[in-house]
C-alpha positions in Angstrom: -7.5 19.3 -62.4 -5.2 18.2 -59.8 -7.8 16.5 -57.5 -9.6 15.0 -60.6 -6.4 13.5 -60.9 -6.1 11.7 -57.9 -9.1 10.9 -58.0 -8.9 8.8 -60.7 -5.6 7.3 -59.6 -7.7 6.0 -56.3 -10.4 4.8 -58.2 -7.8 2.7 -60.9 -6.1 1.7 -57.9 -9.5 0.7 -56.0 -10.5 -0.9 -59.1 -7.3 -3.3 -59.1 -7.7 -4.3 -55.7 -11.1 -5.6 -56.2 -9.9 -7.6 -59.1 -6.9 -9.0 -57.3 -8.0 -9.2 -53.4 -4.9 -9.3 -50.8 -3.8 -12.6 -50.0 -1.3 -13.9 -47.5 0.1 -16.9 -45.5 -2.3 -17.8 -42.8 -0.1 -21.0 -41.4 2.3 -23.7 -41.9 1.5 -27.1 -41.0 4.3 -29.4 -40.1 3.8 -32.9 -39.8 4.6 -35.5 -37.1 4.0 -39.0 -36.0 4.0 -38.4 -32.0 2.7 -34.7 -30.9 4.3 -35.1 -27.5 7.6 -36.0 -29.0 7.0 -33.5 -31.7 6.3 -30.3 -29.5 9.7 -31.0 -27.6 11.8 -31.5 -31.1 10.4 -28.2 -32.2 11.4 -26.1 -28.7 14.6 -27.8 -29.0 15.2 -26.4 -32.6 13.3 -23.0 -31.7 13.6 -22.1 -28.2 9.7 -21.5 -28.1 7.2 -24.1 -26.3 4.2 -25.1 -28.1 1.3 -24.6 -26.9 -1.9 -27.0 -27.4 -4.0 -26.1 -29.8 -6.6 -29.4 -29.8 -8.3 -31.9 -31.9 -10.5 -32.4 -34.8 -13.4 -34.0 -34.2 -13.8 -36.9 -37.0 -10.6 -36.2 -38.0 -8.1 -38.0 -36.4 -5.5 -35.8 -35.5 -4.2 -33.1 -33.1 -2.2 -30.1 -32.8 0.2 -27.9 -31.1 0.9 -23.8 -32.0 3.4 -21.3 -31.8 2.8 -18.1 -33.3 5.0 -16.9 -36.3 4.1 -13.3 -36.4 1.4 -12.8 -38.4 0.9 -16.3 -38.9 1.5 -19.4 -37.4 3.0 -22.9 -37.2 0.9 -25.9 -36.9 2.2 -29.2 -35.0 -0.4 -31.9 -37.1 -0.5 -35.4 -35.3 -2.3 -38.2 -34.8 -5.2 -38.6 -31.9 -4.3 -41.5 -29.9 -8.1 -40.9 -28.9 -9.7 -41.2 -32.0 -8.6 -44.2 -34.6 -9.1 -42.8 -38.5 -8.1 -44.8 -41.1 -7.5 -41.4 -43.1 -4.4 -41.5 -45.6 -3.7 -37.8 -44.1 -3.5 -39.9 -40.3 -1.6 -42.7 -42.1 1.1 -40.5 -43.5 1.5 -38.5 -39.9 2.1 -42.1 -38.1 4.8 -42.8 -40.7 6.8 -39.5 -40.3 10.0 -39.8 -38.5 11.1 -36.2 -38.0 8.9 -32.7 -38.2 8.3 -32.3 -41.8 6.3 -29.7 -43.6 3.4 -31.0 -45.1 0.7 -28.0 -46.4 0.2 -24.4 -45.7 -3.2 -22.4 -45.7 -3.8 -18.7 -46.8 -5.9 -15.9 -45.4 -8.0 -14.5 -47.5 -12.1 -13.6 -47.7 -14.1 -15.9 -49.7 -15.8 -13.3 -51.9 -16.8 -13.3 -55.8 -14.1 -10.9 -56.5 -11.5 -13.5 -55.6 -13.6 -16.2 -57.1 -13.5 -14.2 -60.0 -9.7 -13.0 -60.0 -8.7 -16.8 -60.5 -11.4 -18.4 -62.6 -10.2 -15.7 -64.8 -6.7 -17.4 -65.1 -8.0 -21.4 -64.7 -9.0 -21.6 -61.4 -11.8 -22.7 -59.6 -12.3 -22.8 -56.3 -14.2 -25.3 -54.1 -17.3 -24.5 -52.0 -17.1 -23.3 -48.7 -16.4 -26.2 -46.0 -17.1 -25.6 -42.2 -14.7 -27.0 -39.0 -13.7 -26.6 -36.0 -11.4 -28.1 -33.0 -11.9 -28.2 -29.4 -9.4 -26.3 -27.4 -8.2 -27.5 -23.8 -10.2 -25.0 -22.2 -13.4 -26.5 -23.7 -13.9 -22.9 -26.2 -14.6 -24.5 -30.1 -12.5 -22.9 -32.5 -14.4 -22.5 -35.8 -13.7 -21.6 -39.3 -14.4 -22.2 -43.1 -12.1 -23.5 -45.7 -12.1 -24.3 -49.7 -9.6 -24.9 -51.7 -8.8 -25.5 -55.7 -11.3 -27.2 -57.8 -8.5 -28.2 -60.6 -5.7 -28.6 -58.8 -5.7 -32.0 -57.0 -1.7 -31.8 -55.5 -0.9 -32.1 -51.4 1.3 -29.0 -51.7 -1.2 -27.0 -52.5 -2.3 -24.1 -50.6 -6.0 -23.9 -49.5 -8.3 -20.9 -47.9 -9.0 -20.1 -44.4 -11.7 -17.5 -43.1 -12.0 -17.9 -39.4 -14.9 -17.4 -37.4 -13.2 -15.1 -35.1 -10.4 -13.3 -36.1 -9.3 -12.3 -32.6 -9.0 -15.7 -31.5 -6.5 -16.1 -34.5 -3.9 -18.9 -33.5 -1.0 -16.1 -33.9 -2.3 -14.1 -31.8 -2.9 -16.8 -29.1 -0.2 -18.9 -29.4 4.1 -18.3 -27.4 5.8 -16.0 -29.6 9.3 -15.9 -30.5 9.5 -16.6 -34.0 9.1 -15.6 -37.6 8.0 -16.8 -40.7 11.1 -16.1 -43.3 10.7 -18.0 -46.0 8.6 -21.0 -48.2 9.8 -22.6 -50.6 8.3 -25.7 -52.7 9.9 -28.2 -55.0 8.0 -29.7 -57.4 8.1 -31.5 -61.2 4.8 -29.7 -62.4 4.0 -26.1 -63.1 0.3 -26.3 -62.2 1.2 -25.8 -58.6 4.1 -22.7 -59.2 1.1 -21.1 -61.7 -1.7 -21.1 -58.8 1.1 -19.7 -56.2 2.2 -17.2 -58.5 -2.4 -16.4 -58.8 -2.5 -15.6 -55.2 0.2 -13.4 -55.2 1.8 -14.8 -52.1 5.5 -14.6 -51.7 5.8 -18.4 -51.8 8.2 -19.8 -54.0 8.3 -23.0 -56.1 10.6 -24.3 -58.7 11.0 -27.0 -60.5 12.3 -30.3 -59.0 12.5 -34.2 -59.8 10.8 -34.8 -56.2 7.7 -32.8 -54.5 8.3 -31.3 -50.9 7.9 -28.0 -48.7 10.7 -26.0 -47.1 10.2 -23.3 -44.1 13.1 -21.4 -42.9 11.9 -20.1 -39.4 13.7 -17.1 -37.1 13.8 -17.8 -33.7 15.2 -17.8 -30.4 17.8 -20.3 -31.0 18.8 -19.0 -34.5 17.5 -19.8 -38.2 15.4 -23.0 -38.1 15.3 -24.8 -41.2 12.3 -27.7 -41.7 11.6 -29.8 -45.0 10.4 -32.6 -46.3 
């Protein structure tokens, strides 16, 4: 009777993972108009070089990584190299200090999840393939999608990557931790899809919209917002 049991407590719990599929915090991306300038502002506040991470082809802009742990932090600029006449390149060229600007999950793009949120008002987007060049010439490749319904610049989207060992925390100087997110925003659509995914993200209710990331490093507790 006993093993009957447990055995039915595995399969309940096997059966609740399958309609909720784990979700976390993939990266952070932080926003800044110069990615030369911006890689030294952010050793200066975090005692850790960046390193660089690339650029996207078509897309106008560049980065620089650290690693956060598990995740990572994402230096987004624009690519002197490449003129786009993106709003996303726009913004970047009118920033005038690091600012958080969007954040990406981890998480398998399977029905189950595709399931989990249609079933409370969410649709998700189709699969969408990229990829940046590194220095050393290796491409970096991935898939992302995102929420059909929920059109807001603070909202999260999906990464899968290609290769999960070449996962930017992994590659990228260590020295610091994720701690905390937090986003301020006037509409509850956003704080009702973060609370879906299950992420320890929070969001509450402001007049203004904009991201918060408290950082450990090095240097001490790093605070950057919008």
């Amino acid at each position: 009777m006993r093993a009957v049991r447990i055995t039915s407590i595995a399969l309940l719990l096997l059966g609740c993972a399958e309609q909720k599929p784990a979700t976390r915090v993939d990266h952070v991306i932080v926003g800044v108009s110069d990615l030369a300038q911006g890689m030294d502002r952010i050793e200066q506040l975090t005692g850790v070089r960046p390193i660089l991470g690339g650029a996207h082809p078509g897309g106008g802009t560049q980065n620089a990584l650290i690693s956060l742990g598990d995740s990572y932090l994402e230096i987004l600029a624009p690519n002197s190299a490449e003129r786009a006449a993106s709003p996303e390149v726009a913004e970047l060229r009118h920033l005038t200090k690091p600012t958080p600007i969007g954040w990406a999950v981890s998480a398998s793009d399977d029905q189950a999840r595709r399931s989990a949120l249609a079933s409370q008002g969410f649709e998700l987007t189709a699969p969408d393939p990229g990829s940046r060049r590194k220095p050393d010439g290796s491409v970096l490749s991935w898939i992302t999608f995102g929420f059909t319904n929920l059109d807001h610049p603070l909202a999260p989207f999906f990464i899968v990557w290609a290769d999960p060992a070449q996962h930017p925390s992994r590659t990228s100087p260590r020295g610091c931790e994720l701690k905390s997110i937090e986003i301020e925003d006037p509409a509850a659509d956003l704080g009702r899809a973060v609370k879906a995914l299950g992420v320890n993200v929070a969001v509450t209710k402001a007049r203004r919209s904009r991201m918060m990331i408290d950082l450990t490093c090095p240097k001490g507790n790093v605070t950057l917002k919008g």
